[in-house]
N, C-alpha and C positions, 0 to 999 in steps of 0.2 A: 637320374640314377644311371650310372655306367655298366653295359656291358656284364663287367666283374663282379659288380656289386648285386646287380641280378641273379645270375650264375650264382652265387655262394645264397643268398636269401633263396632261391627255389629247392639250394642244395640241403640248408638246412632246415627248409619248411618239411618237405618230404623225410627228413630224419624225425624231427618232431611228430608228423602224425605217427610215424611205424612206434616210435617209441612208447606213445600214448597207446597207442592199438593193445599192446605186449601185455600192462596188468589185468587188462577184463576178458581176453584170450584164456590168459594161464587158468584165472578164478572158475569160469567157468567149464574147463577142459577138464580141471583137475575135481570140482565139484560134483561135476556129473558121473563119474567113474569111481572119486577116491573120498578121501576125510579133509576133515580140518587141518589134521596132521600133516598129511600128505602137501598139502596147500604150503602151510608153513617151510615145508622142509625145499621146496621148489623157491621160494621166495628167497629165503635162505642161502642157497645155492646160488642167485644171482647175486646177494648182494655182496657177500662175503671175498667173491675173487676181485670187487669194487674196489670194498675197502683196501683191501692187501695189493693190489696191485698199482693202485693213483703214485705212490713217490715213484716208482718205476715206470711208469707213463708220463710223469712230467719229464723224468730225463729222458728218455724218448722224445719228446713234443721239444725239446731244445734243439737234440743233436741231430735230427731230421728234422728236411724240409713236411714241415707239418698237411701239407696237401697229401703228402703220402702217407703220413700215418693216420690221418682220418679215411682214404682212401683202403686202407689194408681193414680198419675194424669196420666200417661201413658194409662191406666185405665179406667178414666172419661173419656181422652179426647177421647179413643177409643169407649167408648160408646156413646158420646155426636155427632161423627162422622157417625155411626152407624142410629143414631138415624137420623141424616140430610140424608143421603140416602135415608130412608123411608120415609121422608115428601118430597123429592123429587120424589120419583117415585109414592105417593101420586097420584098427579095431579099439579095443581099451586102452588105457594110456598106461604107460609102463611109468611109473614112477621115478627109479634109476636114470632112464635114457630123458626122460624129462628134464630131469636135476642136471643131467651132464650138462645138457642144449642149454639150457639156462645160466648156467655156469661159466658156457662158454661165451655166450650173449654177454654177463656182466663181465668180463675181461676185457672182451671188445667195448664196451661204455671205457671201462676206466683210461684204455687207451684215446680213445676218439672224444673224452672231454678235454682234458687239458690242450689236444695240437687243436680243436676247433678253435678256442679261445685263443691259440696265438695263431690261426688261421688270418681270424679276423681283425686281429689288429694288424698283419700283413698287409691286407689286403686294402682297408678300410683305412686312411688317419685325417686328421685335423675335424672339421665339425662333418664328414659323413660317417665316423665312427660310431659317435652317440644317435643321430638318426637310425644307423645300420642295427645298432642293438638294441636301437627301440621300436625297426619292424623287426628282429628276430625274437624280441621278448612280446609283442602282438602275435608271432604265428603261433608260437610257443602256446600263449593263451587259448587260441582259437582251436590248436591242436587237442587240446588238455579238455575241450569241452565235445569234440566231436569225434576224437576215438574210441571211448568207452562207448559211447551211442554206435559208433559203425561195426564194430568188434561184437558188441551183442547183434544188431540186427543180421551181419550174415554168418554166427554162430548160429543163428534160429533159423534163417531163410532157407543157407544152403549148406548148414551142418558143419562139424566139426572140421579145422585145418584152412580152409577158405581164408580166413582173419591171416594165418600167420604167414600160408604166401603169399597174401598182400603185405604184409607187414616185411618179409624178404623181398620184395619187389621195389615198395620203397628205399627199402636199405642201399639196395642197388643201384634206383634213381640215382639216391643220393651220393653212392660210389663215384658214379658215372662223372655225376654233375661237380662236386668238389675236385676231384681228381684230378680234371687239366686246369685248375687254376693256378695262372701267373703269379707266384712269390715275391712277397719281399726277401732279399737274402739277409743273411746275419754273418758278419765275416767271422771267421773263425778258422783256427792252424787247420793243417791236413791231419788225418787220423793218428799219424805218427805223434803227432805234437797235442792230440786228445788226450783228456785224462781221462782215469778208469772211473767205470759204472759209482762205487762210492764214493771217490773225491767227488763227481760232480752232484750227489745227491746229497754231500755234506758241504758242498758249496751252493747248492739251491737253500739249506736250511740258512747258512748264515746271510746269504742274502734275503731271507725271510725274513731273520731276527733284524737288518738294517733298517726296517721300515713297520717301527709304533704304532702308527697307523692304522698300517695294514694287521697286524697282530690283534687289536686290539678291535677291530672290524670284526674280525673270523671269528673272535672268540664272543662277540657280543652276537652275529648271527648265527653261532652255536646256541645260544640261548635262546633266539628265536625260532629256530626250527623246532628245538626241545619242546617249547609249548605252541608253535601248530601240529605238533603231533598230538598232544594231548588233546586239544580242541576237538581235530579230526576222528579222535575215539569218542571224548566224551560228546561234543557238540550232537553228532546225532540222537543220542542217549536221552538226553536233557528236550532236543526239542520235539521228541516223540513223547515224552512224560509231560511236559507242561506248556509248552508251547502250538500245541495243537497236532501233534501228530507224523508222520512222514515225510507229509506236502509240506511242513514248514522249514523241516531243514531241505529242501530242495529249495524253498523260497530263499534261505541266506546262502546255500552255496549259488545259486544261481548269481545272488546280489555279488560275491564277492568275487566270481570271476570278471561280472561284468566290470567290477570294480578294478582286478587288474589289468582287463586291457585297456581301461580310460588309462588308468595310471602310468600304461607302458607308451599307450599313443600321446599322452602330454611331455613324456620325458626329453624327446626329440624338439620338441618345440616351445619348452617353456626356458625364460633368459639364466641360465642357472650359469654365478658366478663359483660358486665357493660348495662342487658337487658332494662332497664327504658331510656339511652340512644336512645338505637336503637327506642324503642316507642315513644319518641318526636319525633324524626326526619322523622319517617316511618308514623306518623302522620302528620304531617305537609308539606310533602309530596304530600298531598290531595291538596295544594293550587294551583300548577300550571294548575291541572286539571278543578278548577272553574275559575282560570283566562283564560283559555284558550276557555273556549264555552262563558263566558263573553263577551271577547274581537274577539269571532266570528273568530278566527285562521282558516287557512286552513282546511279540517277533516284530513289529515294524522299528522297534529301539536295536536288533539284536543282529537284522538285516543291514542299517544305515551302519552300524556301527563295524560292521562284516566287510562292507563295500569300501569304508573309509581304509579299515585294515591291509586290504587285496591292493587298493588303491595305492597305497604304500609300498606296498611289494612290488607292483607293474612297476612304480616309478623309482624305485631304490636299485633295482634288477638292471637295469642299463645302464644309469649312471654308475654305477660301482663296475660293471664289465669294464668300462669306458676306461676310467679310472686304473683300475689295475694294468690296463694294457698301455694306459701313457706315463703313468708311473715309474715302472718296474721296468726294467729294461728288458731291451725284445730276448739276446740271450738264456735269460731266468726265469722269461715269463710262464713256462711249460711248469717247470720245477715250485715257484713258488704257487700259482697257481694253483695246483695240484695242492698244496697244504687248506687252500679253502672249498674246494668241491670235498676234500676228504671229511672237510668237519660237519659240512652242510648234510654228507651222504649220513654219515655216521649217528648223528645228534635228533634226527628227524626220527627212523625208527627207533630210535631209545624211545622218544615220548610216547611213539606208540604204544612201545610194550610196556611202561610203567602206568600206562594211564589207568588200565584196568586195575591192577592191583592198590594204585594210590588210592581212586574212588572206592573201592570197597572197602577200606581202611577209613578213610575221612571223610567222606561222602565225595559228590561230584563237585561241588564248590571251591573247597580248600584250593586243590589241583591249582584250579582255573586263574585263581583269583593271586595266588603265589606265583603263577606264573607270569601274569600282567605285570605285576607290583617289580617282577624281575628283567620281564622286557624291556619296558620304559626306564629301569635305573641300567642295565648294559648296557644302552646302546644312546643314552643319554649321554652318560659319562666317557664316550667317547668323544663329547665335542669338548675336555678339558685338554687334550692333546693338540698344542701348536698348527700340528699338521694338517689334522682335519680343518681348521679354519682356514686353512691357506686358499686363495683363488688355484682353478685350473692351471696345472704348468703348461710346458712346451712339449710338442713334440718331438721324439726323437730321430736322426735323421740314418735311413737305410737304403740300401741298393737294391734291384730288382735284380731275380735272379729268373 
């Protein structure tokens, strides 16, 4: 491992915990002082400057050297973290000044997703790309399971705020650490010879639409997100009603994180010819785990079936980073980019929020089981496109800047 490649993995391990730290922070901040209500409206607030802002962050993340643009929201979001601390050891939490903070946190995501991902293909190419995103899709994992655990313990240790300036301190880490990393450049005219703000977000689109593929990728892991949301509502539901209880759905989330960092730590090292392959299938994958708490299986059938799921996510997660970034040219990669974290953000709390309502209309099965049946036919039917079957291309050749 080089130098660089260190550097950028420590830079975005420490984004991944502060990230992880941020939902069991808020939940609990806002629980203790305010409603359900309140909760939503703060949730709300982050996600929404997300959505709205990712096509305006991909042209960002093109026309800057992206060390800088992850470097500026790394940044904000440290400071915006920083800031909630304070209004937490305040006294009561002001709801308003919350929602701002938060607000301003998810602006900063929507910027520092798309330049990370062309971060790393800067930084990263030929076979230490897919390694690279297969320890970032591992910290990822490991993060996901020990910041909601650290985020409550010193919410209770040492009281309110503690969690969120660690979680601005990481931020900063992370500022720190990505920041002076050596670029690849991407030649391109002087600003005189730039074009304005919509030509090039209506030239990120048509270069979206040149690549089938790719479209038809986003739109079948829109589908997948849409029912691990659903999962995520109902799955506990279900396995406190039949499955034995609280402890049981801790027993399959347990199983399917473990499951996605097998799946992330195989990605790097298993001989994968024809990687868009492995991504349908490793996606689609996902169904037996909604058929299985659907149809109420045993929990040892409902956990295997969890781990196979997750397993597919670790291992689909990198190869498809991988992918996009050798694919797509460095140029557009900010811009199109940006079209698949938007559907990813987007599509995931839909299932959230319909889940409840669909179960109490059809019960908890229907959901589950219409969603399997629709995972495995989206992301199936992407292997009828030419392009997904194709072996790995070339890489594309760049200057350091």
């Amino acid at each position: 491992m080089t130098p660089t490649i260190f550097r950028l993995l420590s830079g975005r391990t420490c984004s991944a915990f502060a990230t992880a730290l941020i939902p069991t922070t808020l939940t609990l901040a806002v629980v203790r002082d305010g409603t359900v209500g309140d909760l939503g409206l703060v949730l709300a607030a982050e996600m929404l400057p997300m959505l709205v802002l990712l096509p305006v962050a991909g042209v960002a993340a093109d026309r800057f050297p992206p060390r800088l643009v992850v470097l500026a929201a790394d940044l904000v979001r440290a400071a915006a973290q920083v800031g909630t601390g304070v209004l937490l050891w305040a006294g009561p939490v002001r709801i308003p000044v919350l929602a701002a903070l938060a607000a301003l946190t998810g602006a900063a995501v929507a910027f520092g997703n798309p330049s990370a991902r062309t971060l790393v293909a800067a930084v990263a190419a030929g076979p230490d790309r897919l390694r690279t995103n297969s320890r970032l899709m591992v910290a990822q994992g490991l993060a996901s399971m020990a910041g909601p655990a650290a985020a409550g313990a010193l919410m209770l240790a040492l009281g309110p705020g503690w969690s969120s300036l660690l979680t601005g301190a990481l931020f900063a880490a992370s500022a720190l650490t990505l920041g002076g990393i050596r670029t690849r450049a991407r030649r391109r005219g002087g600003a005189a010879d730039r074009p304005g703000f919509g030509a090039e977000l209506r030239a990120g689109w048509a270069q979206t639409r040149r690549h089938p593929w790719f479209l038809a990728n986003v739109l079948a892991h829109g589908v997948w997100h849409l029912a691990a949301g659903l999962l995520l509502t109902l799955g506990p539901l279900i396995a406190v009603e039949s499955l034995g209880g609280e402890g049981a759905w801790v027993v399959i989330a347990q199983a399917g994180t473990v499951g996605l960092l097998v799946g992330a730590w195989a990605a790097g090292r298993l001989p994968v010819r024809r990687p868009l392959v492995w991504v349908a299938v490793a996606s689609a994958a996902f169904a037996p785990a909604l058929a299985a708490l659907g149809l109420r299986l045993p929990l040892p059938v409902a956990a295997a079936a969890y781990f196979i799921g997750m397993g597919g996510v670790g291992l689909l997660s990198p190869l498809w980073e991988s992918e996009i970034q050798l694919r797509v040219p460095p140029e557009a990669l900010g811009r199109v980019g940006s079209f698949d974290t938007l559907i990813s953000f987007a599509a995931r709390p839909l299932g959230l929020a319909v889940a409840a309502p669909l179960a109490a209309v059809t019960g908890t099965a229907a959901p589950l089981l219409a969603a399997a049946v629709l995972t495995a036919a989206a992301n199936l039917c992407v292997l009828l496109l030419p392009d997904v079957r194709t072996a790995r291309g070339r890489e594309p050749a760049t200057a350091l800047r």
